[in-house]
C-alpha positions in Angstrom: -20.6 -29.1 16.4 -17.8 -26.6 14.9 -15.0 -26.3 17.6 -14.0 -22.7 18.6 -10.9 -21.3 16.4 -8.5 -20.9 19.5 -7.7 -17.4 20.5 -3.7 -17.2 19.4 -2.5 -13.7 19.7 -2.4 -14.5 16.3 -6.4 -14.5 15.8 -6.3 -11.2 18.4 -4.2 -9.2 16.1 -6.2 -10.2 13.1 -9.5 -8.9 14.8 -7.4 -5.9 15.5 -6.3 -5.3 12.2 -9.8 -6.2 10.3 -11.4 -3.5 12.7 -13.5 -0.8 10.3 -12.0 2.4 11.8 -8.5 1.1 10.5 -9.9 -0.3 7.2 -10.8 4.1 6.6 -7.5 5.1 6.9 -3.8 4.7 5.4 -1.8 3.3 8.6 0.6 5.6 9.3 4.3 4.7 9.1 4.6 4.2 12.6 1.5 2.0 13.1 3.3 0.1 10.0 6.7 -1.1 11.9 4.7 -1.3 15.2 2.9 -4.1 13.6 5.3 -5.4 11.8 8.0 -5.7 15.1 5.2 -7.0 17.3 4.6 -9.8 14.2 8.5 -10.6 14.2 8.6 -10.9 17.9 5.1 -13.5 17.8 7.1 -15.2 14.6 9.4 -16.3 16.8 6.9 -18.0 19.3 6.0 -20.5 16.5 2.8 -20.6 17.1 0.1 -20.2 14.9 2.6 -18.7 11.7 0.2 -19.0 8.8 -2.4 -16.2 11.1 0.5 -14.3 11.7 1.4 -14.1 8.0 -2.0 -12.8 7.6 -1.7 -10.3 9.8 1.5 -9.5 8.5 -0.6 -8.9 4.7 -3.2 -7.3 6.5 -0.3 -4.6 8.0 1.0 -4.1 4.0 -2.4 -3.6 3.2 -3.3 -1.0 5.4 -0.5 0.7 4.3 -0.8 0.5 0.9 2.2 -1.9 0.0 -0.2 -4.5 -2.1 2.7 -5.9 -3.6 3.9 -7.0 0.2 0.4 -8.1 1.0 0.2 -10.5 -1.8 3.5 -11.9 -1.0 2.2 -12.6 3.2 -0.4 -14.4 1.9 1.2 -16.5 -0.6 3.4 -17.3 2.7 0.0 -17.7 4.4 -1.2 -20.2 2.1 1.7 -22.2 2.1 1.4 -22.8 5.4 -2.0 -24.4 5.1 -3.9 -21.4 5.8 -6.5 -22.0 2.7 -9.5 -23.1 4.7 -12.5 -21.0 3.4 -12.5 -18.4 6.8 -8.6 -17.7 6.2 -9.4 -17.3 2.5 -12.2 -15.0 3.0 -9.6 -13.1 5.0 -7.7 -12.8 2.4 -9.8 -11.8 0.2 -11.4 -8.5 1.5 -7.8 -7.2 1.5 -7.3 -8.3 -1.9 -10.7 -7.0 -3.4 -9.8 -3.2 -1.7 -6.9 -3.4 -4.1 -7.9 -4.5 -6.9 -6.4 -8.4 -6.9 -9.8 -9.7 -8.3 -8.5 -12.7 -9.8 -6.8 -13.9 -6.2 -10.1 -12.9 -4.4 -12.3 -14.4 -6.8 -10.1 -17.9 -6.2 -10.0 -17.7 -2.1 -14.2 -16.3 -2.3 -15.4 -19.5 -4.3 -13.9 -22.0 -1.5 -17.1 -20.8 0.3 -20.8 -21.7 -0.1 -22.0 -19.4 2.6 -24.0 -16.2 1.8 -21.5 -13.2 2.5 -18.7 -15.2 0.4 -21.1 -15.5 -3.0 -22.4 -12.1 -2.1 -18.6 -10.7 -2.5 -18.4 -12.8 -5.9 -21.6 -11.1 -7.1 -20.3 -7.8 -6.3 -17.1 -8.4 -8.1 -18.7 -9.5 -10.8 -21.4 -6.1 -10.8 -17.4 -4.7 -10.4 -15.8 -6.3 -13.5 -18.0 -7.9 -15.9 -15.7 -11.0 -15.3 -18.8 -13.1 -15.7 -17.0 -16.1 -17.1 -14.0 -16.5 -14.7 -16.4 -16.5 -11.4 -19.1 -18.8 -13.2 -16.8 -21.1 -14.2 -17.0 -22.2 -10.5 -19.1 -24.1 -8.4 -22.1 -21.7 -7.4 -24.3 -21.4 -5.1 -28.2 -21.6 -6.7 -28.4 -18.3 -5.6 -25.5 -16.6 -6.9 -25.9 -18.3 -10.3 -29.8 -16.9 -10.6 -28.7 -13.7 -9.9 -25.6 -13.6 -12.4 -27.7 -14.8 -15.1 -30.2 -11.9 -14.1 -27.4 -9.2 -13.9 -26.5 -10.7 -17.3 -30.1 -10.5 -18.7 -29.5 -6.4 -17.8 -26.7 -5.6 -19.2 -28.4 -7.0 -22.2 -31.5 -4.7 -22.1 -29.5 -1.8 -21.6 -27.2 -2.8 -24.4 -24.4 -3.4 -22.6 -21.5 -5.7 -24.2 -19.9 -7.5 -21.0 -16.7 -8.2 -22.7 -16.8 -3.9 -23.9 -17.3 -2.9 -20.5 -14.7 -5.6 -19.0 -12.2 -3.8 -20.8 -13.3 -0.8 -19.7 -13.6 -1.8 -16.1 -10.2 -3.3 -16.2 -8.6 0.6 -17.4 -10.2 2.1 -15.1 -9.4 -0.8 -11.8 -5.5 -0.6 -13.5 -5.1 3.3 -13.1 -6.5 2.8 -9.4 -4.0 0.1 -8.6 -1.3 2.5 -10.2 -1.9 4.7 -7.2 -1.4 2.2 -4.5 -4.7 2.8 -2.7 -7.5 0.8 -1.3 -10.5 1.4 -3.0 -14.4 -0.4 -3.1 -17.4 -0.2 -4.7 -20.4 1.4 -2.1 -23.3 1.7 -4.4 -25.1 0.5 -7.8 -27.6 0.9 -9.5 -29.5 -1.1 -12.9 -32.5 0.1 -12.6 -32.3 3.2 -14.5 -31.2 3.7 -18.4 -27.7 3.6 -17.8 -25.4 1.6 -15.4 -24.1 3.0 -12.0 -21.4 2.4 -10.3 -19.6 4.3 -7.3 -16.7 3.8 -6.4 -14.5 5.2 -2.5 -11.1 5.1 -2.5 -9.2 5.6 0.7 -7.6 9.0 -0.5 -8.0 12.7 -0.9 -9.9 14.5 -3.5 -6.8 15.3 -5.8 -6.3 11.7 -6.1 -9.6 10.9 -7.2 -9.9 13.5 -9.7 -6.3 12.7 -10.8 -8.0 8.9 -11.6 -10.8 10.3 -13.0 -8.8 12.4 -15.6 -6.3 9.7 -16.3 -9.3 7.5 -17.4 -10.5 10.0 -19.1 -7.7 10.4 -21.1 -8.1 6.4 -21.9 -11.1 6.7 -22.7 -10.3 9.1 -25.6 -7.5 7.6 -26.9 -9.9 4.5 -27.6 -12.4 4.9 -29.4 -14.1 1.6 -29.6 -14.9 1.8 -25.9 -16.7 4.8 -26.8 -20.2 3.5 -26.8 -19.8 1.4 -23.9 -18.6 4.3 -21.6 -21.2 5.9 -22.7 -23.8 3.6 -20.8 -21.5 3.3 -17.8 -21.4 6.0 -15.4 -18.7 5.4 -12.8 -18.0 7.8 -9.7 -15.3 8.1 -7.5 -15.0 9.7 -4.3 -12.9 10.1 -1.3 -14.0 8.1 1.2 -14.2 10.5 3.5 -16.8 12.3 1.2 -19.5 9.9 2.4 -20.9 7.8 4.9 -23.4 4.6 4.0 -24.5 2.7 7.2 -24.4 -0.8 4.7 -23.0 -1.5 0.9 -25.5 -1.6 -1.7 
């Protein structure tokens, strides 16, 4: 039998912070160095630091300072909090921004269903088959890799073409400092879907859009791949979905 992960203010806070209405908003400035005092005051309790270091990523991260967040968790992780729950933690926050690398490394620590789920979706994301299948997968996962794979191939889709391509576009997001995830796809039909809601207004969005754009003509030889790719982006606000596809 698993023993209970103790309730430290620490573990409150991070239920707090990892609530869905504050994941669909930019915390406010306010909110920001509420947190962040009420972290500094629990810091000096010494009690449960590596969960407050969490929280302290998960505070940058609802504010849009991904740079900060990355650095709490590094602070996390060196205080032994790289167990596969504190990982997975970590990485939602790091997948909303982008940091697919980092989430990819804390996600495969995990067997369970929801963790290889997340590394499927980053892959359906990315088309960085070969960093996330160079780990040890679940039978599951790796079926339904190799079946994505076997897609892309009907539709004529070149994985390493449209990881470039992917990567453009996930690099002019993370310009923008905003959370962002993927809430629907679709194979099935003769091109590849993907949408995309970022936690932002409309002008942002369309000022992403027609920055990739601009990419996208300035290189030709990702022509024909873009061509078979059809991403969206949208406010968040725009739409509701009651689960992720």
């Amino acid at each position: 039998m698993v023993a209970p992960i103790p309730k430290t203010k620490a573990v409150e806070l991070l239920a707090e912070l990892s609530s869905y209405e504050r994941l669909q908003v930019v915390m406010s400035e306010f909110n920001t160095n509420k947190f962040l005092r009420d972290i500094k005051k629990l810091f000096d309790s010494k009690v449960d630091i590596a969960n407050l270091w969490i929280c302290k990523g998960f505070v940058y991260s609802l504010s849009n300072q991904p740079e900060a967040m990355v650095d709490a968790f590094r602070n996390a992780q060196k205080l032994g909090a790289t167990d596969k729950y504190s990982m997975f933690n970590q990485a939602t926050q790091y997948i909303l921004h982008g940091y697919y690398e980092n989430a990819i490394e804390a996600l495969v620590l995990s067997k369970d269903d929801v963790a290889q789920e997340q590394l499927e979706r980053i892959a359906i994301s990315t088309f960085d088959y070969d960093q996330i299948e160079q780990h040890d997968l679940s039978v599951v996962a790796k079926n339904n890799l190799l079946k994505r794979k076997s897609r892309l191939a009907e539709l004529g889709i070149d994985i390493n073409e449209a990881k470039v391509l992917m990567n453009a576009f996930f690099q002019i997001l993370k310009s923008r400092k905003c959370r962002f995830g993927l809430v629907h796809h679709d194979t099935n039909q003769d091109e590849y879907y993907l949408h995309f809601e970022a936690v932002t207004d409309i002008d942002m969005t369309h000022s992403v859009l027609n920055e990739f754009d601009i990419y996208i003509a300035e290189h030709p030889e990702l022509y024909k791949v873009n061509s078979k790719i059809n991403i969206v982006l949208t406010p968040i606000s725009s739409i509701r979905h009651n689960s992720v596809a």
